[in-house]
Backbone and ligand atoms as CSV (ligand in chain L), in Angstrom:
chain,resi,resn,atom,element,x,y,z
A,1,UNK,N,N,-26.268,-10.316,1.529
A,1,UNK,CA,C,-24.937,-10.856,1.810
A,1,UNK,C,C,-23.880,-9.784,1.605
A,2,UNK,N,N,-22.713,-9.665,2.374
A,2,UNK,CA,C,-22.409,-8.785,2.400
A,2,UNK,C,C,-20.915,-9.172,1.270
A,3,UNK,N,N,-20.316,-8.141,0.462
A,3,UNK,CA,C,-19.310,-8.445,-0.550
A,3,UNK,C,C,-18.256,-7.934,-0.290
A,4,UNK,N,N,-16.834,-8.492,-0.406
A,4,UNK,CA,C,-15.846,-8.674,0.241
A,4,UNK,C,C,-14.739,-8.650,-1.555
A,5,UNK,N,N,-14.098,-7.400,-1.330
A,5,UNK,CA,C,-12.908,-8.166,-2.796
A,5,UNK,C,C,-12.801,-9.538,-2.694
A,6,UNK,N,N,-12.248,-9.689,-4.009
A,6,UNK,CA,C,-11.536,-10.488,-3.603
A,6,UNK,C,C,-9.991,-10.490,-2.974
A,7,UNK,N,N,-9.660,-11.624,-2.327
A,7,UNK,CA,C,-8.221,-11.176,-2.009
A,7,UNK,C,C,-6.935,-11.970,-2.768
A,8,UNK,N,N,-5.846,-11.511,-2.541
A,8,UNK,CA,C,-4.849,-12.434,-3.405
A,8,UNK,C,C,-3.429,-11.926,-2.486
A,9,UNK,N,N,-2.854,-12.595,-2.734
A,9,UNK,CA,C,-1.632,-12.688,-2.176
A,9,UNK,C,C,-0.726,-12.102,-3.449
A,10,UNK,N,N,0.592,-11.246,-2.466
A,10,UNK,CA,C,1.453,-10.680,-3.601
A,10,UNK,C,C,2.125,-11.778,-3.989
A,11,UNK,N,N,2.732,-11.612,-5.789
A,11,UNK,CA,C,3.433,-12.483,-6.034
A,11,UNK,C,C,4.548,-12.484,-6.465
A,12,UNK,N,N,5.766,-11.974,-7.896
A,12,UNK,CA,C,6.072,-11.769,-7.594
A,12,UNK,C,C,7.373,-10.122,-8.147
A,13,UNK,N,N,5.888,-9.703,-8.473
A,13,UNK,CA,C,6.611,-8.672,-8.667
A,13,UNK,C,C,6.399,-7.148,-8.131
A,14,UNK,N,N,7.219,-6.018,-8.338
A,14,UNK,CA,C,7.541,-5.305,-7.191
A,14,UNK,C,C,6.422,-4.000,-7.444
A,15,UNK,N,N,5.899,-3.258,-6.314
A,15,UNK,CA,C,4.752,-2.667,-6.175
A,15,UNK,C,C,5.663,-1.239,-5.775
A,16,UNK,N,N,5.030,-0.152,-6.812
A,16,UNK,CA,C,5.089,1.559,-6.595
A,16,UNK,C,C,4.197,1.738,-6.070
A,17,UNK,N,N,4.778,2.832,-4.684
A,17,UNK,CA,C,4.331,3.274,-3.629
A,17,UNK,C,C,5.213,4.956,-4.101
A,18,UNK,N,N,4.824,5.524,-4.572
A,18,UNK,CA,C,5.033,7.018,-4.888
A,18,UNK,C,C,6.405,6.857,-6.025
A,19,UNK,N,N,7.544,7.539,-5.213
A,19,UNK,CA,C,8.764,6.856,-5.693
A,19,UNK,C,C,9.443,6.277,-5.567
A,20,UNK,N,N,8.712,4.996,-4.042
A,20,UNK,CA,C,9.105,3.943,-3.760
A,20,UNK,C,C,8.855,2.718,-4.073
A,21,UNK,N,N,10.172,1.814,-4.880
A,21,UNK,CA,C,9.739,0.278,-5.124
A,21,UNK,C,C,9.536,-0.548,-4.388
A,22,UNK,N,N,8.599,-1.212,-4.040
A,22,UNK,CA,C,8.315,-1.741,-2.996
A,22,UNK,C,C,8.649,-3.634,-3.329
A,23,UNK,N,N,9.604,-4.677,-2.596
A,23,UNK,CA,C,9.358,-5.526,-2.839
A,23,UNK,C,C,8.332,-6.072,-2.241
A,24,UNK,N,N,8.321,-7.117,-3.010
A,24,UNK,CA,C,6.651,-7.921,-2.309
A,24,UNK,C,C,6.785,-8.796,-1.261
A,25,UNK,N,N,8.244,-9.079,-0.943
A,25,UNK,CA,C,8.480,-9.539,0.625
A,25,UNK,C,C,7.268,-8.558,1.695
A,26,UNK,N,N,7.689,-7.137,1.607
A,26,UNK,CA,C,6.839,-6.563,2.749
A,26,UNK,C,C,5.543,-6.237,2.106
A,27,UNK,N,N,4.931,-6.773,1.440
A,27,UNK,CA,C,3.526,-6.572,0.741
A,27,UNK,C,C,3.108,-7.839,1.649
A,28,UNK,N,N,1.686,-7.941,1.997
A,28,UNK,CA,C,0.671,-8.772,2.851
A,28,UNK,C,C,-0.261,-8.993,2.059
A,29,UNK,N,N,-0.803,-8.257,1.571
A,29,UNK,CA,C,-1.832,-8.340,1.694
A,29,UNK,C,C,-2.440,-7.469,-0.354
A,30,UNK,N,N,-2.904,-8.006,-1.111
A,30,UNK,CA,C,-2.953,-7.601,-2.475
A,30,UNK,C,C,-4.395,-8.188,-3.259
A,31,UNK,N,N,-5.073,-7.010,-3.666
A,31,UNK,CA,C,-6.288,-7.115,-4.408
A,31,UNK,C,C,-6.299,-6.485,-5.970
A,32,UNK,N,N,-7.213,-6.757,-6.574
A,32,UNK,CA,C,-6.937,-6.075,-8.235
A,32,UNK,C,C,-6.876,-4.390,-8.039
A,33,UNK,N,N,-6.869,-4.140,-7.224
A,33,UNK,CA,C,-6.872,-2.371,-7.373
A,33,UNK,C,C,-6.193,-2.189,-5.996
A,34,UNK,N,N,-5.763,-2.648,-5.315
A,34,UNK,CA,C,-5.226,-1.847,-4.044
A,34,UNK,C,C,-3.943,-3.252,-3.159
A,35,UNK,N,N,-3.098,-2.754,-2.560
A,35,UNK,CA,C,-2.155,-3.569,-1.878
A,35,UNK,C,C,-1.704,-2.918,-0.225
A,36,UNK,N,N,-1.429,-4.194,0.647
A,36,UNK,CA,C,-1.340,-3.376,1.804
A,36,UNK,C,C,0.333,-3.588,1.956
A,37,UNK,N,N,1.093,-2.607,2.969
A,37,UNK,CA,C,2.455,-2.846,3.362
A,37,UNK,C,C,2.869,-2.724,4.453
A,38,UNK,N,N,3.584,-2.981,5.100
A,38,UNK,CA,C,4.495,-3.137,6.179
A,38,UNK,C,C,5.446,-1.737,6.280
A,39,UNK,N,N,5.069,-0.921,7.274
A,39,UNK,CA,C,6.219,-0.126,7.555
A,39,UNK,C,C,7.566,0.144,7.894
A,40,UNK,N,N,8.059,1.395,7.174
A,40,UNK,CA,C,9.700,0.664,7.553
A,40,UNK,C,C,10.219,1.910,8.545
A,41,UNK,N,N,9.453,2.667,8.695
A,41,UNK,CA,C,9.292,4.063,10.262
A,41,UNK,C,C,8.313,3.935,10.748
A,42,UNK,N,N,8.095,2.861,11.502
A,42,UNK,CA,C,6.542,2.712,12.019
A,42,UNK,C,C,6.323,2.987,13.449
A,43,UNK,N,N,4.935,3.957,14.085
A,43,UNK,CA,C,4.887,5.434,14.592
A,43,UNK,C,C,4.591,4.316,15.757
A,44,UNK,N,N,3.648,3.526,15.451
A,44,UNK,CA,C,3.631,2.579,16.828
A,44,UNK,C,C,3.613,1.114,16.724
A,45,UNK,N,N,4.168,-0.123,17.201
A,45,UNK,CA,C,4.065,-1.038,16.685
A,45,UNK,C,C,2.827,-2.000,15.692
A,46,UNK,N,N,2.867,-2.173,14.650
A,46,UNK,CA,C,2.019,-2.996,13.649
A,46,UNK,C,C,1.087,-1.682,12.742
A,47,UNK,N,N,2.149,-0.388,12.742
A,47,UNK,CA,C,1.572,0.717,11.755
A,47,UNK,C,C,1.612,0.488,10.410
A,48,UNK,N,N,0.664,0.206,9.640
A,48,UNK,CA,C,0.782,-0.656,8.142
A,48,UNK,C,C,0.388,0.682,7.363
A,49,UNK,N,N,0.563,0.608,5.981
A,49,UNK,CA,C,-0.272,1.218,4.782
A,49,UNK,C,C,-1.360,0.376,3.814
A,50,UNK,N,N,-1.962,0.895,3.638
A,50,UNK,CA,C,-2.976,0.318,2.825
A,50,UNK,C,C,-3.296,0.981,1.314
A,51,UNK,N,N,-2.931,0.401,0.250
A,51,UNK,CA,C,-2.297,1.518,-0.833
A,51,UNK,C,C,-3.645,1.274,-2.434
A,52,UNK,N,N,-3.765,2.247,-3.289
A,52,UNK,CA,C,-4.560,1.794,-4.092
A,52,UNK,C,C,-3.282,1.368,-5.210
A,53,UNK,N,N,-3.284,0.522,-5.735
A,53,UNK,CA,C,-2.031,-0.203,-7.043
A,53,UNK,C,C,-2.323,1.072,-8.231
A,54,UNK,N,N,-3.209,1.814,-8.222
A,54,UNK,CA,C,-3.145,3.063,-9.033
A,54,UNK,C,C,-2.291,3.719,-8.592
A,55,UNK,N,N,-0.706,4.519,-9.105
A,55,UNK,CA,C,-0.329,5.682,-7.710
A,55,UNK,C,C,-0.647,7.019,-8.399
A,56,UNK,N,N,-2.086,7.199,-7.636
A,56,UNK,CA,C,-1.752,8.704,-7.857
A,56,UNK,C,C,-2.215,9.524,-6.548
A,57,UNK,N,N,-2.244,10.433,-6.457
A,57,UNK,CA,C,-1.382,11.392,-5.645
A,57,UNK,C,C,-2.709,11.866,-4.036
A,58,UNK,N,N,-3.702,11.919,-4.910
A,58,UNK,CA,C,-4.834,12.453,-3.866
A,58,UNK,C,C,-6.141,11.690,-3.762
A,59,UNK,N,N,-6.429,11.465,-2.683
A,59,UNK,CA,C,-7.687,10.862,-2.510
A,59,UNK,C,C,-9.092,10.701,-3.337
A,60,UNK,N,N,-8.826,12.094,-3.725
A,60,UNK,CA,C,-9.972,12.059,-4.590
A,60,UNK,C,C,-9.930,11.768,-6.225
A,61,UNK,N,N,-8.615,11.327,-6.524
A,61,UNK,CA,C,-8.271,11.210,-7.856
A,61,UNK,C,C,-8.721,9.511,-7.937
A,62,UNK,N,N,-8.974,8.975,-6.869
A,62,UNK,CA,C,-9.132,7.501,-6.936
A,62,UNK,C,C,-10.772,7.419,-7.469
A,63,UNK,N,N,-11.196,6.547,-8.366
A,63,UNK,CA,C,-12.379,5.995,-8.635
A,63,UNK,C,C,-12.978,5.565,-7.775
A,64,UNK,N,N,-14.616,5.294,-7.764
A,64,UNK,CA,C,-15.343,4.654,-6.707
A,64,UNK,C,C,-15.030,3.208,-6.782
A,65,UNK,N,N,-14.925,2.404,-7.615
A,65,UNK,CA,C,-14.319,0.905,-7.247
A,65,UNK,C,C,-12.948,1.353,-6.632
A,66,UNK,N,N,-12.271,1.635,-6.952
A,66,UNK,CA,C,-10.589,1.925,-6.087
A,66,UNK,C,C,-10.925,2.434,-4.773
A,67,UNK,N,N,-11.785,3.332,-4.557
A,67,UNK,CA,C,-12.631,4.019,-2.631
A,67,UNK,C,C,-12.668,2.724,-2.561
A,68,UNK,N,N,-13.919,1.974,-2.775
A,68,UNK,CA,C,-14.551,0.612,-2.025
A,68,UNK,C,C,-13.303,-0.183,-1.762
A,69,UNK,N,N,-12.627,-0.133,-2.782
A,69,UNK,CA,C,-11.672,-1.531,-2.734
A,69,UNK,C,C,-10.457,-1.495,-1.746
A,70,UNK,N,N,-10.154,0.367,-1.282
A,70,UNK,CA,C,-8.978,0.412,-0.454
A,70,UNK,C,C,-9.674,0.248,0.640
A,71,UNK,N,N,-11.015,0.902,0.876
A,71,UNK,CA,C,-11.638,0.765,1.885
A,71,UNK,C,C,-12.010,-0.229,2.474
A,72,UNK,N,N,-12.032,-1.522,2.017
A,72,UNK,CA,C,-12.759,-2.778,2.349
A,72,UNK,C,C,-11.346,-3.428,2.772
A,73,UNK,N,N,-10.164,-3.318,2.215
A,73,UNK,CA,C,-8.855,-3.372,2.803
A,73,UNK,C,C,-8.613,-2.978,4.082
A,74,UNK,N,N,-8.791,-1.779,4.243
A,74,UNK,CA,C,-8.317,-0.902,5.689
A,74,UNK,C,C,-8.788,-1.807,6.722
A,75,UNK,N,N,-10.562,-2.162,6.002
A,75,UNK,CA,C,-11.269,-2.641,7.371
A,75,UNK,C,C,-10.718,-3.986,7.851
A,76,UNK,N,N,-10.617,-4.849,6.866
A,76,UNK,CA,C,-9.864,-5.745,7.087
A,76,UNK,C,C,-8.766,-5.713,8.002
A,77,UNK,N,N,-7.853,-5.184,7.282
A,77,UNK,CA,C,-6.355,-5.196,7.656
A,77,UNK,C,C,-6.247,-4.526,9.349
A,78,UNK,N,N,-7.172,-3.847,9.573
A,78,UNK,CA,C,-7.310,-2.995,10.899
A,78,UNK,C,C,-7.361,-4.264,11.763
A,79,UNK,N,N,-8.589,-5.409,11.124
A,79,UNK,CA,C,-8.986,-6.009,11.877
A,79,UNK,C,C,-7.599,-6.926,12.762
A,80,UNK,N,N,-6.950,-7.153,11.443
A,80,UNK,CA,C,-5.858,-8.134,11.906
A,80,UNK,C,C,-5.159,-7.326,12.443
A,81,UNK,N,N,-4.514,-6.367,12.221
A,81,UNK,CA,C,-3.075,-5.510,13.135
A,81,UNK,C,C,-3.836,-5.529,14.222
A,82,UNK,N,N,-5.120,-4.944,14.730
A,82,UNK,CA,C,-5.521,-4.783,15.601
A,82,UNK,C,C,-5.535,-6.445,17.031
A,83,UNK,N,N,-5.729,-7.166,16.356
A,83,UNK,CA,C,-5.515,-8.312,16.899
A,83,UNK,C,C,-4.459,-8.980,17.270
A,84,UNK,N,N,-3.509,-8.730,16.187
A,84,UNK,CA,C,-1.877,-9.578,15.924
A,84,UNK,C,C,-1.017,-8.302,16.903
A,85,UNK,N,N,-1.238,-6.958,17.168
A,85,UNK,CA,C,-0.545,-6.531,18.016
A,85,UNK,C,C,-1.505,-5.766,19.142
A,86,UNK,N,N,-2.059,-6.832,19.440
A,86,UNK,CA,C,-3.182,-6.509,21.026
A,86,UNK,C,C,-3.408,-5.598,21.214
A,87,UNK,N,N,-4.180,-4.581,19.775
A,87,UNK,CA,C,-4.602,-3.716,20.107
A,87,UNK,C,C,-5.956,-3.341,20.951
A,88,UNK,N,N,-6.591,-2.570,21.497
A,88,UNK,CA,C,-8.012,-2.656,21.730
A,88,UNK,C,C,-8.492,-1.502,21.106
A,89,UNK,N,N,-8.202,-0.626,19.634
A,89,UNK,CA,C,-8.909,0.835,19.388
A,89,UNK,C,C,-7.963,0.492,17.828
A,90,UNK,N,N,-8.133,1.382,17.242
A,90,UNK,CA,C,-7.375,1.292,15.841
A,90,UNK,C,C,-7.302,3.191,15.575
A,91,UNK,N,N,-6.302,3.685,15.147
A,91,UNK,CA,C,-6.011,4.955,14.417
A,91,UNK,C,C,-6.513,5.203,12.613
A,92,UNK,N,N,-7.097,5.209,11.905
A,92,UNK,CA,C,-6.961,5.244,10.494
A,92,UNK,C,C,-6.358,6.465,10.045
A,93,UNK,N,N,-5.896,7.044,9.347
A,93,UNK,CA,C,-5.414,8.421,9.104
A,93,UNK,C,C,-4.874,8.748,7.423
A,94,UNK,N,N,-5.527,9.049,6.892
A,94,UNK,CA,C,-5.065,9.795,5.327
A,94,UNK,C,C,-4.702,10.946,5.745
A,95,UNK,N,N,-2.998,11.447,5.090
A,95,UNK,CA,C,-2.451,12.826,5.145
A,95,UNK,C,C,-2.810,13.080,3.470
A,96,UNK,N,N,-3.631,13.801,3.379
A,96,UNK,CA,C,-4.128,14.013,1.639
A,96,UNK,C,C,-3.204,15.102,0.945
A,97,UNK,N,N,-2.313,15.568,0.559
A,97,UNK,CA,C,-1.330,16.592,-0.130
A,97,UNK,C,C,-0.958,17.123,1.193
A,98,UNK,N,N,0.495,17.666,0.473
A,98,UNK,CA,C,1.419,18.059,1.531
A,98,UNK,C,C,0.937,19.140,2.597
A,99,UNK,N,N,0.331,20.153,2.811
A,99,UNK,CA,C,0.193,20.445,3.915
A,99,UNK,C,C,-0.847,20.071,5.177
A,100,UNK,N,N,-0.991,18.683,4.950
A,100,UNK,CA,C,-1.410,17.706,5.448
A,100,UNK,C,C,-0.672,16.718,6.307
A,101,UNK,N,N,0.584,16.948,5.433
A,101,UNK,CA,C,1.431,15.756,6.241
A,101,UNK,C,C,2.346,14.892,4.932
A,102,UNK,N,N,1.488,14.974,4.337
A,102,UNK,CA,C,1.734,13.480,2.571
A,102,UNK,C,C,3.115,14.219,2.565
A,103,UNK,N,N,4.061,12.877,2.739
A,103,UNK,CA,C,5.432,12.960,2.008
A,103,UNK,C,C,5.406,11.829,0.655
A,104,UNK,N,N,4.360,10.663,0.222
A,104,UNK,CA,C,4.935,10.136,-0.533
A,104,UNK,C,C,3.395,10.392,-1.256
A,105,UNK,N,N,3.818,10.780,-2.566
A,105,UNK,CA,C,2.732,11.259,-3.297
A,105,UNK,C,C,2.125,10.185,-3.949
A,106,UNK,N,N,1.321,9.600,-3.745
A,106,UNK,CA,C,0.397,7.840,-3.600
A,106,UNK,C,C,-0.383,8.171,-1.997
A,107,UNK,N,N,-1.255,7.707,-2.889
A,107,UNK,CA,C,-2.964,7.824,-1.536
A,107,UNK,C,C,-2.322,6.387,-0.518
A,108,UNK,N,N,-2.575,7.102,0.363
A,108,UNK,CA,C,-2.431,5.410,1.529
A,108,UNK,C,C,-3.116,5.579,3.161
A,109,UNK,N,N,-3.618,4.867,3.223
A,109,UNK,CA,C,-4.110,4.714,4.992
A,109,UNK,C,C,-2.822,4.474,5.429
A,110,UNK,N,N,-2.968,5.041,6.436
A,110,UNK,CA,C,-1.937,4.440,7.928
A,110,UNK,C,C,-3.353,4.002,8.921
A,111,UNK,N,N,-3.020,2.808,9.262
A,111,UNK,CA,C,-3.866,2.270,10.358
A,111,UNK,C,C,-2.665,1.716,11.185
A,112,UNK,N,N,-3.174,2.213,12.328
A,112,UNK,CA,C,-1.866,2.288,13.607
A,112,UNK,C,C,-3.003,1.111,14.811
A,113,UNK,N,N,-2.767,0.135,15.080
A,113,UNK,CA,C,-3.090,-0.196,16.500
A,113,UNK,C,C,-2.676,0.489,17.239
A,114,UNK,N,N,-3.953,0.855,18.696
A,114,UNK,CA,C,-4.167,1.695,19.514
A,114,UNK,C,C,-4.478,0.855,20.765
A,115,UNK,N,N,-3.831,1.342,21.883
A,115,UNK,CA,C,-3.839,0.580,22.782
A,115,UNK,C,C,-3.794,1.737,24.415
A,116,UNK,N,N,-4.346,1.460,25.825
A,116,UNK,CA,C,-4.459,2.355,26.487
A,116,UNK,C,C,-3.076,2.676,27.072
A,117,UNK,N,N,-2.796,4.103,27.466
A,117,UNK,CA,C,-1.420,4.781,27.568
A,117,UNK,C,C,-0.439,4.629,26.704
A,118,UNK,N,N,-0.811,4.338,25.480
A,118,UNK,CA,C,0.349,4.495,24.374
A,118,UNK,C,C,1.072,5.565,23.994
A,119,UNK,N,N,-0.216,6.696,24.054
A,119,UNK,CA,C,0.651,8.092,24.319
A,119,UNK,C,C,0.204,8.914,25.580
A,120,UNK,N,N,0.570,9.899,25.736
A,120,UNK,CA,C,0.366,10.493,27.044
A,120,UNK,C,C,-0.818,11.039,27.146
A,121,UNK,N,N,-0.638,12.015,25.961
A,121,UNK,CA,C,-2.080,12.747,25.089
A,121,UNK,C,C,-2.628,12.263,23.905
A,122,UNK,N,N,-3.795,11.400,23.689
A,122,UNK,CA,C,-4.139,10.382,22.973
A,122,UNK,C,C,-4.003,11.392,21.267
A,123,UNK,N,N,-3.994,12.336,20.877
A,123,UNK,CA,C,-3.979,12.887,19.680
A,123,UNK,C,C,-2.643,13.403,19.522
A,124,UNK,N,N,-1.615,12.994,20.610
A,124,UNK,CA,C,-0.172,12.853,19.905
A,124,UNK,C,C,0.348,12.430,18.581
A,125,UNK,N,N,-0.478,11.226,18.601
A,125,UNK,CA,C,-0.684,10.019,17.289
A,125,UNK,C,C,-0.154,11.372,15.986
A,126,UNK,N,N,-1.699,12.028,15.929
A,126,UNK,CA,C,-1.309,12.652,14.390
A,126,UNK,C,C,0.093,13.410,14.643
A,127,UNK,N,N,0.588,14.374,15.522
A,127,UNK,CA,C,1.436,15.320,15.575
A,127,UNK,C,C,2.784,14.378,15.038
A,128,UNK,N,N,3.092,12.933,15.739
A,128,UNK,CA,C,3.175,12.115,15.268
A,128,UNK,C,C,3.830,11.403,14.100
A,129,UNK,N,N,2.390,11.209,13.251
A,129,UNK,CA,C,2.490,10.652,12.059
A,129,UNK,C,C,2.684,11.677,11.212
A,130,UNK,N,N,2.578,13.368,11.582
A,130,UNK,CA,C,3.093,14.386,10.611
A,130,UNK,C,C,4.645,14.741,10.738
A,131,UNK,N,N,4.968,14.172,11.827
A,131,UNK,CA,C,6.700,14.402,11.439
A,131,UNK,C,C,7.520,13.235,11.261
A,132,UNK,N,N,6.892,12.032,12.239
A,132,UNK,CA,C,8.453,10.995,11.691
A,132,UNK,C,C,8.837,10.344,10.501
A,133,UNK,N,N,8.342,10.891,9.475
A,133,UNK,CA,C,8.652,10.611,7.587
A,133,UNK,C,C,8.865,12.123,7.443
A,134,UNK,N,N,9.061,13.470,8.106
A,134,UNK,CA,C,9.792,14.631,7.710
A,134,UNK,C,C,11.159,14.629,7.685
A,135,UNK,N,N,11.515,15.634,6.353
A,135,UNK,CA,C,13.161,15.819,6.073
A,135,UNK,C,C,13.993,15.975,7.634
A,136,UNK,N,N,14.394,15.584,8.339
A,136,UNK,CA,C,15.491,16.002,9.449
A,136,UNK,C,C,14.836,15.147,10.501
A,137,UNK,N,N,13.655,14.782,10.702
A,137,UNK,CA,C,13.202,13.458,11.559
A,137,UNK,C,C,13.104,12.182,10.925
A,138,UNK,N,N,13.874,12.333,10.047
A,138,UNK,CA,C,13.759,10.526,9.247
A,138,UNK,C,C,15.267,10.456,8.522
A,139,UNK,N,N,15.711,9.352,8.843
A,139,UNK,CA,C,16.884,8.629,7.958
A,139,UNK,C,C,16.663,7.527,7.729
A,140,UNK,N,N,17.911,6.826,6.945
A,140,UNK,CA,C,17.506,5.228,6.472
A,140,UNK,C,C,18.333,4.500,7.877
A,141,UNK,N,N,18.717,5.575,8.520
A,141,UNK,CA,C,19.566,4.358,9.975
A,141,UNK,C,C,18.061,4.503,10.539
A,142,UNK,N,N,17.457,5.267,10.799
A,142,UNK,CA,C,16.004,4.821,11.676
A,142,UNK,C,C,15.053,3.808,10.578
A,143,UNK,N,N,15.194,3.157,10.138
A,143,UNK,CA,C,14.591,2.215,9.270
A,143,UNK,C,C,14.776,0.933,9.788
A,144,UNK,N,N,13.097,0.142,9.549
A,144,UNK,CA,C,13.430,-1.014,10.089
A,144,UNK,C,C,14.369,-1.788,8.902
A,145,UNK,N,N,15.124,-3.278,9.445
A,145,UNK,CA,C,15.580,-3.948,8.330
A,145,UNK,C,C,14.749,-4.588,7.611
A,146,UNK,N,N,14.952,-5.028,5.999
A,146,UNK,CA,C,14.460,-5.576,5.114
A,146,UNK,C,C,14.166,-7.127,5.756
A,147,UNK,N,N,14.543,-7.349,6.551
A,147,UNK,CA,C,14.340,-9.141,7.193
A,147,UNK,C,C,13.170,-8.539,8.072
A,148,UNK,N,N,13.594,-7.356,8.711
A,148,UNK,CA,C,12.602,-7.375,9.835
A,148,UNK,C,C,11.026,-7.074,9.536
A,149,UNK,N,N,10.893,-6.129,8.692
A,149,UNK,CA,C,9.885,-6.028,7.581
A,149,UNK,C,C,9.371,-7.013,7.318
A,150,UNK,N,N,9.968,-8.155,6.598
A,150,UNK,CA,C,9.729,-8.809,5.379
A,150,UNK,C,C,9.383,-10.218,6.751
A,151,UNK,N,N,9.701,-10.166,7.878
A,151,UNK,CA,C,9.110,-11.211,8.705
A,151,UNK,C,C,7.878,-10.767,9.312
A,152,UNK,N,N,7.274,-9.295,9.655
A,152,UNK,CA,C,6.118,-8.860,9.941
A,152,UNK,C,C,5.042,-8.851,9.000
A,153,UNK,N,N,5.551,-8.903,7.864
A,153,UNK,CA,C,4.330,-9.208,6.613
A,153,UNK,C,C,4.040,-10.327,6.299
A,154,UNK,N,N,5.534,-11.433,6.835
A,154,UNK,CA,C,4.581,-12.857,6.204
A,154,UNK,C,C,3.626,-12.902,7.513
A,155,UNK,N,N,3.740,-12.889,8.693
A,155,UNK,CA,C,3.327,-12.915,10.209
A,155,UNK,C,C,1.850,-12.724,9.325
A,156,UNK,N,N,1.569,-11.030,9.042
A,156,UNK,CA,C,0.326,-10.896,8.340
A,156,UNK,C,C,-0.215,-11.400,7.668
A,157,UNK,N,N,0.559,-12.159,6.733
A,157,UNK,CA,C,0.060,-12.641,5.662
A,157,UNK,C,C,-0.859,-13.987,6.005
A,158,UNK,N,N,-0.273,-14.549,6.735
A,158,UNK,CA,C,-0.862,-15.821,7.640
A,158,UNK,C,C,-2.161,-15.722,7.791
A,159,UNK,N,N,-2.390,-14.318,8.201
A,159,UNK,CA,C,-4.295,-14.660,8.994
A,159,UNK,C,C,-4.865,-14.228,7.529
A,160,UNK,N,N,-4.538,-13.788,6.466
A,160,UNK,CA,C,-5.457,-13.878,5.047
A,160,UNK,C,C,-5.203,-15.050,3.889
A,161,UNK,N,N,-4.662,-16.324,4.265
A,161,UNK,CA,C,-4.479,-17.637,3.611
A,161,UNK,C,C,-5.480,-18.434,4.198
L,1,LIG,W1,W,2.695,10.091,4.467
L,1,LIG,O1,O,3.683,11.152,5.415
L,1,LIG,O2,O,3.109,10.401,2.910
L,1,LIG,O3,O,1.112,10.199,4.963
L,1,LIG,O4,O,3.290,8.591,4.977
L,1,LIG,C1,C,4.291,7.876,4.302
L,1,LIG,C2,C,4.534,6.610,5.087
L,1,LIG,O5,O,5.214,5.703,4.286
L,1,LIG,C3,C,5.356,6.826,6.345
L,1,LIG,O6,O,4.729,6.153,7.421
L,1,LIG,C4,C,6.700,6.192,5.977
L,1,LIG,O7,O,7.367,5.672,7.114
L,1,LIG,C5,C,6.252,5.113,5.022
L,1,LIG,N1,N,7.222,4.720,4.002
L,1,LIG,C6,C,7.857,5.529,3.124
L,1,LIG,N2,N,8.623,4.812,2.298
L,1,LIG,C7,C,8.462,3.506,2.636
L,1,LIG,C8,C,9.008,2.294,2.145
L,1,LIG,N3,N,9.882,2.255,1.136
L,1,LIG,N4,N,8.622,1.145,2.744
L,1,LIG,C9,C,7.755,1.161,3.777
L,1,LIG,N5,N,7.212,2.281,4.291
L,1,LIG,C10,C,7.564,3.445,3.725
């Protein structure tokens, strides 16, 4: 039989994402070691994070229950973005320390629904996801709103109740 975290819903208090507080409006999705979120520069529509509730900094600093547990998340959560925004392919992508891409120092998937002609050149994606969270390609006016967020995560939240 195959084993599945368990899952739980956020409740109600607020989740670090590097040196970001995260309220639990845009949290979906929450297990004893890992939480998923809602993007607020998101590269293509229904681009989520998938985070371990440990924050530390590099992939490999995470324990093997914290691997399994973000990992069994991703797959999940792929499943639904992938569905809830008609995807037919999914992106997963860890930027692991900064010359990688990592602007927020906390391990996180980006799983992007993928869909045909989304980009011109299908590995645009990473070029991508390495600049629109860079200093001079990101502000808080390109940010989605806190309503708008916080209505795409309950949306999510729906297909794990
Ligand atoms: W990295 O460049 O560190 O691989 O990705 C950081 C991601 O986190 C980016 O996609 C960025 O848009 C997103 N992000 C940063 N801060 C927040 C926040 N407060 N809420 C939601 N998403 C965020």
């Amino acid at each position: 039989m195959q084993h599945f975290p368990r899952l739980e819903l956020p409740g109600r208090m607020s989740f670090r994402f590097g040196q970001h507080l995260i309220k639990p409006s845009v949290v979906f999705l929450k297990t004893e070691l890992s939480f998923a979120l809602v993007n607020r520069k998101p590269v293509v529509p229904g681009h989520v994070l998938v985070c371990p509730l440990r924050p530390v900094e590099r992939f490999r600093d995470l324990n093997p229950s914290e691997v399994a547990d973000l990992f069994q998340m991703a797959q999940r959560v792929g499943n639904v973005v992938e569905k809830h925004f008609q995807g037919t392919s999914l992106t997963f992508s860890i930027q692991d320390g900064p010359e990688s891409g990592q602007t927020v120092k906390h391990v996180h998937v980006h799983i992007l629904p993928r869909k045909i002609g989304d980009f011109s050149r299908n590995d645009s994606i990473y070029d991508e996801l390495q600049k629109h969270d860079k200093v001079g390609e990101d502000s808080p006016a390109m940010w989605r709103s806190e309503d708008e967020m916080a209505a795409e995560a309950a949306e999510l939240r729906a297909y794990f109740q």
